[in-house]
MARLUM-286194 format. One record per atom (N, C-alpha, C): residue in three letters; x, y, z. Coordinates in steps of 0.2 Angstrom, whole numbers, padded with zeros to 4 digits, always signed. Layout:
! residues N
ALAXYZ/...
! end
This chain:
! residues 186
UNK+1044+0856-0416/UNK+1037+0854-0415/UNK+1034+0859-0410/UNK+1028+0860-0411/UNK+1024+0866-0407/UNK+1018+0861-0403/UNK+1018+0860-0397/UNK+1012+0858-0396/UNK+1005+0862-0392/UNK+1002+0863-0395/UNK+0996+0868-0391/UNK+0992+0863-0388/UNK+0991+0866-0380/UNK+0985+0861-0377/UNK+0978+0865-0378/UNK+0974+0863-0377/UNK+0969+0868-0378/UNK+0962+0862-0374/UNK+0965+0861-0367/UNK+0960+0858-0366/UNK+0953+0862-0363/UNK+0956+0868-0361/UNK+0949+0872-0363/UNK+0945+0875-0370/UNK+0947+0873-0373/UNK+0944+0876-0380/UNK+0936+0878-0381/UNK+0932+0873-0379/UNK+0927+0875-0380/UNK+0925+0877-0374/UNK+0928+0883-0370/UNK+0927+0886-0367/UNK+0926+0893-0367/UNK+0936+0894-0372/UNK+0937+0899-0376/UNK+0935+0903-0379/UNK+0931+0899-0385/UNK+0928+0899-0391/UNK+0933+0903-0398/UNK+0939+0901-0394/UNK+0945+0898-0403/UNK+0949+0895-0400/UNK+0952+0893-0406/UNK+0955+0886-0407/UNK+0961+0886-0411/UNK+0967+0882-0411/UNK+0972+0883-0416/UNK+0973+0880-0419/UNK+0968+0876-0422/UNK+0969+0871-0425/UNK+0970+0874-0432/UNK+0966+0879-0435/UNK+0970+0881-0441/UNK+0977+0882-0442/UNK+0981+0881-0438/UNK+0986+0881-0437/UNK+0990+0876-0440/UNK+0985+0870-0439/UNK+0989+0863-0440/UNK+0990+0862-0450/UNK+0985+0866-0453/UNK+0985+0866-0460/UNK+0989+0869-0462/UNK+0992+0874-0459/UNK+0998+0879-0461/UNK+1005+0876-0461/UNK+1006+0874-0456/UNK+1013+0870-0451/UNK+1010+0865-0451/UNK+1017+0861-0453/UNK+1015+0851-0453/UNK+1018+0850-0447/UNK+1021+0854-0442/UNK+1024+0852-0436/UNK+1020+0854-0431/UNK+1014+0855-0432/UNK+1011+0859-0426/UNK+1006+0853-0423/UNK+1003+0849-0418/UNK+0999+0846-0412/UNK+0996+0850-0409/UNK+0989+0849-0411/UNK+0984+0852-0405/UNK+0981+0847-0401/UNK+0983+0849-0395/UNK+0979+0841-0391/UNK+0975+0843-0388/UNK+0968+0840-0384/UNK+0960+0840-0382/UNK+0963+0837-0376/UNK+0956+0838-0371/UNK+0955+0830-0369/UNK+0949+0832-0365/UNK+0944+0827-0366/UNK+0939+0827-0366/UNK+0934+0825-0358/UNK+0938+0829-0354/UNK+0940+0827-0346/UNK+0935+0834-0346/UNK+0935+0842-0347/UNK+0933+0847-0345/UNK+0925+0848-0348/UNK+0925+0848-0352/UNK+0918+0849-0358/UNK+0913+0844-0358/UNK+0917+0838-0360/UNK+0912+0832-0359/UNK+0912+0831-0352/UNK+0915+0829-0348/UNK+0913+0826-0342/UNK+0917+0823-0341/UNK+0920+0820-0345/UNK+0923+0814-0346/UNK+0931+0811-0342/UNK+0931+0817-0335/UNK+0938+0816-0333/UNK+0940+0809-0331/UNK+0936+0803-0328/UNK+0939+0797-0325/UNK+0938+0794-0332/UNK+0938+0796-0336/UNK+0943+0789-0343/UNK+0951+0792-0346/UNK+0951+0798-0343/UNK+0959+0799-0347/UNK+0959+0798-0354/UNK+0954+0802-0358/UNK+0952+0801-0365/UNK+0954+0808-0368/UNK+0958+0808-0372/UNK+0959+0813-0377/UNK+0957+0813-0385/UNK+0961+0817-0388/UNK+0963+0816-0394/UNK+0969+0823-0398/UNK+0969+0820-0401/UNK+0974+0826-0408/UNK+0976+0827-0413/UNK+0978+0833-0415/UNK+0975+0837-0422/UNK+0982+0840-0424/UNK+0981+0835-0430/UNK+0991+0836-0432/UNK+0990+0835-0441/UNK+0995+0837-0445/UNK+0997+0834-0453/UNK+0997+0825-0450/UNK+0996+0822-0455/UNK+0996+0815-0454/UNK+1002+0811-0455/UNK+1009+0813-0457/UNK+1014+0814-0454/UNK+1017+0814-0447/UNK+1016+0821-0444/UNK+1017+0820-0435/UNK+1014+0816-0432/UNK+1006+0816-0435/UNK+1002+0810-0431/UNK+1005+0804-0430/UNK+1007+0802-0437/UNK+1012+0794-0438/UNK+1019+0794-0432/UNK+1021+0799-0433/UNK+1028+0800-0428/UNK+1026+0798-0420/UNK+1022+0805-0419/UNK+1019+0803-0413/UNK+1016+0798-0409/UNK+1012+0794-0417/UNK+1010+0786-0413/UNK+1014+0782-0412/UNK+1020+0784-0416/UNK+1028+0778-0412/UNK+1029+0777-0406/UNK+1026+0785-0403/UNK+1030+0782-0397/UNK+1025+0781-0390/UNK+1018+0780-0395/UNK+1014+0778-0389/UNK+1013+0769-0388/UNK+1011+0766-0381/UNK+1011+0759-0380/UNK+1006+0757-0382/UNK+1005+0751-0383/UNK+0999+0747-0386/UNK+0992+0748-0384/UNK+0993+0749-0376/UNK+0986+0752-0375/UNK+0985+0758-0371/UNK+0983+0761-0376/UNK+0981+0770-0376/UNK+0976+0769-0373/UNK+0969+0766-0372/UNK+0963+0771-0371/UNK+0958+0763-0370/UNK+0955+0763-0365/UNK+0954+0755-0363/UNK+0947+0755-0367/UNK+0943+0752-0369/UNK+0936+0750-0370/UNK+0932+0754-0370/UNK+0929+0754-0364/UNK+0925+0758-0362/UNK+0926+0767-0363/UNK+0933+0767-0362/UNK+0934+0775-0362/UNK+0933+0777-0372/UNK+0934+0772-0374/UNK+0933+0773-0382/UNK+0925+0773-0382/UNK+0921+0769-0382/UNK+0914+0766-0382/UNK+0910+0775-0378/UNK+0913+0777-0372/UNK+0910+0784-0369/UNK+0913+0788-0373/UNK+0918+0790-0376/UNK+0921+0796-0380/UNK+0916+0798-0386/UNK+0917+0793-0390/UNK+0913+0791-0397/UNK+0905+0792-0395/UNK+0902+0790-0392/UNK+0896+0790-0389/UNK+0893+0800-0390/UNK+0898+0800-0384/UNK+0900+0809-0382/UNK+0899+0813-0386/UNK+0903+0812-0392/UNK+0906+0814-0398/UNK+0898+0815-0402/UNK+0895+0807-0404/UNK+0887+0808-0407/UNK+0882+0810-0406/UNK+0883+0807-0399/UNK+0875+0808-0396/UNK+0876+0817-0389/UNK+0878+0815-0387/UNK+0879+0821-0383/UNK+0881+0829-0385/UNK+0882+0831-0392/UNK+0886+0836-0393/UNK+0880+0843-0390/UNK+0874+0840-0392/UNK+0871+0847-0389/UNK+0870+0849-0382/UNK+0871+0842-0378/UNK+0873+0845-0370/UNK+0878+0848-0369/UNK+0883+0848-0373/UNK+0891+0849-0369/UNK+0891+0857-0373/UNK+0887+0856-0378/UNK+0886+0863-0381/UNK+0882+0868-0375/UNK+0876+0866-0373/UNK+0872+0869-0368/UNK+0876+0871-0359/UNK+0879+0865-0360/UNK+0883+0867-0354/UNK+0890+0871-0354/UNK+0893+0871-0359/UNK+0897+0874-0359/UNK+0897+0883-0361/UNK+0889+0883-0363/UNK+0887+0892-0365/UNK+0885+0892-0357/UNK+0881+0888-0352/UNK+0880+0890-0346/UNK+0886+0891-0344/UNK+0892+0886-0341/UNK+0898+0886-0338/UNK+0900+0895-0340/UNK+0902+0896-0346/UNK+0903+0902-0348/UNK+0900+0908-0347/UNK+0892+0908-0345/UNK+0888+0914-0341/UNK+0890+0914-0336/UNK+0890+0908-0332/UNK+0891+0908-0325/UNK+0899+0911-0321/UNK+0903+0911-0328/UNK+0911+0911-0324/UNK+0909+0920-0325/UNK+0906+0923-0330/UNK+0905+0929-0332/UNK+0902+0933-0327/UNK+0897+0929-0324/UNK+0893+0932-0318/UNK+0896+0932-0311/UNK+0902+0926-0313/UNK+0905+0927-0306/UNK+0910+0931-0305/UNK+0912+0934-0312/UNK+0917+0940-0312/UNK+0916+0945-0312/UNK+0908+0947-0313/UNK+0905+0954-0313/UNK+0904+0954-0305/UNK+0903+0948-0299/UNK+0902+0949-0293/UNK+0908+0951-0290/UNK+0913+0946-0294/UNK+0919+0948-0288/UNK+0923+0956-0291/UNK+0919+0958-0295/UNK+0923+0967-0301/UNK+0916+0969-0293/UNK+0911+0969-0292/UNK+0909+0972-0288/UNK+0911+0972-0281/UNK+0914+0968-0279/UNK+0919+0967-0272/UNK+0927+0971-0273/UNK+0928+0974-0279/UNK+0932+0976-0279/UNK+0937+0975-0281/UNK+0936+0967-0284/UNK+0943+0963-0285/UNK+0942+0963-0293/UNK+0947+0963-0297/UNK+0949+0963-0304/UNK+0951+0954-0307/UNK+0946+0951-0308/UNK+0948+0946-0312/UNK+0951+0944-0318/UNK+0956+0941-0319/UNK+0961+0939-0326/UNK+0955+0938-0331/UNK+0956+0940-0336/UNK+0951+0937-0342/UNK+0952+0928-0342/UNK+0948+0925-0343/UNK+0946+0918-0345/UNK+0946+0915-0348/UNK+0948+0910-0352/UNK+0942+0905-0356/UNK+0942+0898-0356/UNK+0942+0897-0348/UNK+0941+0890-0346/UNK+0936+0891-0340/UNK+0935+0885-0337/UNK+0928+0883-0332/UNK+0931+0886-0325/UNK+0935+0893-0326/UNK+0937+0893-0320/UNK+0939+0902-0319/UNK+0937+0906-0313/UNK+0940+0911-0313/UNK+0946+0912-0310/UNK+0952+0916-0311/UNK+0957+0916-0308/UNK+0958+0925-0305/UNK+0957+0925-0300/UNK+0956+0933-0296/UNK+0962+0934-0292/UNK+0966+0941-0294/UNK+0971+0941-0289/UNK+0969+0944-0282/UNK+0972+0941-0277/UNK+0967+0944-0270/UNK+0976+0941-0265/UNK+0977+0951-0261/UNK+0980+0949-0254/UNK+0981+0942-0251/UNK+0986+0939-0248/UNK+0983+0933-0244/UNK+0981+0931-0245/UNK+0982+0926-0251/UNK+0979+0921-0254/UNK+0978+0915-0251/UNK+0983+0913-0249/UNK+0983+0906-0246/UNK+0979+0906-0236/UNK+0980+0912-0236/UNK+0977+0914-0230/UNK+0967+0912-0228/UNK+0966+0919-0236/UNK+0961+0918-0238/UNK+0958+0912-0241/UNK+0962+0908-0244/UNK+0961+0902-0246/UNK+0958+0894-0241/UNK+0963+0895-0234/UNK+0961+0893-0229/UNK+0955+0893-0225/UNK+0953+0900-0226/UNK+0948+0902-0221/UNK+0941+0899-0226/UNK+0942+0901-0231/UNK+0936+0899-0237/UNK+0935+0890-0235/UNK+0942+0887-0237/UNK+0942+0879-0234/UNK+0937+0879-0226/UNK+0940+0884-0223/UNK+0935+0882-0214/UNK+0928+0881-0215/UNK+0925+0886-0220/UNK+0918+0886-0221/UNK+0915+0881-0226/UNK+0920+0877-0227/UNK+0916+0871-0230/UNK+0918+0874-0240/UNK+0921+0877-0242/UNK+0923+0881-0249/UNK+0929+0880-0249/UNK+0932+0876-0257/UNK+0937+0874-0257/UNK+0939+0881-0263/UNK+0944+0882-0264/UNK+0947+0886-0269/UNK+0955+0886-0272/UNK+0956+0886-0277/UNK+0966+0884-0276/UNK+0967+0891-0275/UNK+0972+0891-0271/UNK+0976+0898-0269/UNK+0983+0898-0275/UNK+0986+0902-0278/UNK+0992+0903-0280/UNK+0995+0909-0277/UNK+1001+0906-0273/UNK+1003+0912-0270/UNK+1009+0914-0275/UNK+1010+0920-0276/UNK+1016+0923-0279/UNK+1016+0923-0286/UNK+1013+0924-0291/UNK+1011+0922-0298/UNK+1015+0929-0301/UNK+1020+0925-0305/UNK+1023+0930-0308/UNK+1018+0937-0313/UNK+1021+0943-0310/UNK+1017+0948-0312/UNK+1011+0949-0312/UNK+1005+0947-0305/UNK+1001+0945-0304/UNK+1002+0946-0297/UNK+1005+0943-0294/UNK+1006+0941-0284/UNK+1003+0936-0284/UNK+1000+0936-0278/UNK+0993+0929-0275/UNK+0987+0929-0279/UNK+0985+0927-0279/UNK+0977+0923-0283/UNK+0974+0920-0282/UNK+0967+0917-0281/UNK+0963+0913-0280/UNK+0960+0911-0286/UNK+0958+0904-0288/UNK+0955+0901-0294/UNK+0949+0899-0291/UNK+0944+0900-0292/UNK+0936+0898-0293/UNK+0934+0894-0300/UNK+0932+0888-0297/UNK+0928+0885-0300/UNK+0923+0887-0304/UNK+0920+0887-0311/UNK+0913+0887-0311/UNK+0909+0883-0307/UNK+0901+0884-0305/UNK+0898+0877-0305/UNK+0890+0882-0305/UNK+0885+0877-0302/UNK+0880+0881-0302/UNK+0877+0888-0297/UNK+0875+0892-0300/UNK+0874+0897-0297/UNK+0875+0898-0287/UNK+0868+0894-0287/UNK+0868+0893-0278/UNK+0877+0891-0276/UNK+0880+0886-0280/UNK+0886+0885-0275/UNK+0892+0893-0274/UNK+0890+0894-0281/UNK+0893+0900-0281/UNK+0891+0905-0276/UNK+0887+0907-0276/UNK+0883+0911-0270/UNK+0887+0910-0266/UNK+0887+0901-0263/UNK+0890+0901-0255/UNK+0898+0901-0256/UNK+0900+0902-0261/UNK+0908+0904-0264/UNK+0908+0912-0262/UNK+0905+0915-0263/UNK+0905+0922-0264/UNK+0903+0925-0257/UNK+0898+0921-0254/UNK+0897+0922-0247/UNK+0903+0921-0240/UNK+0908+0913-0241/UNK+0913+0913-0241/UNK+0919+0919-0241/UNK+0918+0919-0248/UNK+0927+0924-0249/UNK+0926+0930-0244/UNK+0920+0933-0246/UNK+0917+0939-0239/UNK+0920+0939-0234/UNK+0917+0932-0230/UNK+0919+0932-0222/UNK+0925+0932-0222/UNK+0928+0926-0228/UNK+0937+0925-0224/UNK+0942+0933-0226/UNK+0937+0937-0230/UNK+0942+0943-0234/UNK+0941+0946-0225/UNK+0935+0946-0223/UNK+0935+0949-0216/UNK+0938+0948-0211/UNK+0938+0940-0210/UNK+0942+0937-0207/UNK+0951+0938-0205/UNK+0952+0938-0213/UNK+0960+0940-0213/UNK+0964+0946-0212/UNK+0957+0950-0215/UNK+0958+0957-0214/UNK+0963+0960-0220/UNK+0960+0957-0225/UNK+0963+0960-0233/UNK+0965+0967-0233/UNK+0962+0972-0231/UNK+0963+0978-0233/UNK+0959+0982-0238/UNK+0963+0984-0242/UNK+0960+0988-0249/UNK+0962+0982-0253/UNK+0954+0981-0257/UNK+0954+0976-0262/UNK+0961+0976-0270/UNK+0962+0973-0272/UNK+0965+0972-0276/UNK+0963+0976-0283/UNK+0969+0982-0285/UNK+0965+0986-0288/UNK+0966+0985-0297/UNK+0962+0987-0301/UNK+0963+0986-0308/UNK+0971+0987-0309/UNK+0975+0992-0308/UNK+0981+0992-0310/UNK+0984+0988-0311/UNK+0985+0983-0304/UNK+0989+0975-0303/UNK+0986+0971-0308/UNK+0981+0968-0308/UNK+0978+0964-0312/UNK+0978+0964-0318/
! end
């Protein structure tokens, strides 16, 4: 059995679900925590031959998915399709613009396709810290295979981003980075 997460998907813009019509063994799972909004219900779903589906609801417990979180998902699903559309083409301009600022900083960004960038950068967690001083959170990954250090950025709105960018600045000076992170590593 193959399970594909894909809970960026509509961020990506493909999916593998085609996949599931080929192979009866194949599971794509969602959840509707990233796109919708919807992270404090722990609501997903998945896209399987109707076979695996049957297997796989064997071994889940009587209650999956309380009330309400069905009532906001379904809701989600009819009535909000064209905001989670609109925001997720903003989300996706904005991880773009954030990548073409930190490519002007000298840093080479991993390609994306989820609500977040991942930048290899010296001293991550260094850096990571200093960003925290100034009130800017970022996950740091130190030592990423074939990669090194990295910092992951958020999307969000533009202004936040700004004072992300104004951040990473101070602390790259702060720690005293060096030479940027060059396209070859990345």
């Amino acid at each position: 059995m193959l399970i594909v997460d894909e809970a960026y998907a509509e961020f990506a813009g493909v999916s593998a679900v085609a996949l599931v019509q080929e192979f009866e063994r194949v599971l794509v799972v969602r959840t509707m925590s990233k796109a919708f909004g919807l992270a404090g219900l722990r609501i997903g779903y998945a896209i399987g031959s109707p076979a695996l589906v049957t297997e796989v609801e064997k071994s889940r417990g009587p209650y999956k998915v309380t009330a309400l979180g069905e009532q906001m998902a379904t809701a989600a699903v009819r009535e909000s399709m064209p905001w989670v559309q609109e925001h997720v083409a903003l989300a996706v301009s904005l991880r773009e613009r954030l990548s073409d600022a930190l490519r002007e900083r000298g840093f080479w960004p991993l390609p994306s396709g989820a609500n977040f960038v991942c930048v290899p950068v010296p001293n991550a967690v260094a850096v990571g810290q200093a960003m925290r001083a100034r009130g800017v959170a970022v996950r740091p990954f130190p030592d990423l295979p074939h990669i090194g250090d990295a910092l992951r950025f958020s999307v969000g709105p533009w202004e936040l981003l700004e004072r992300c960018l104004a951040a990473f600045d101070a602390a790259n000076a702060e720690v005293n980075l060096g030479t940027p992170v060059t396209e070859d590593r990345a």
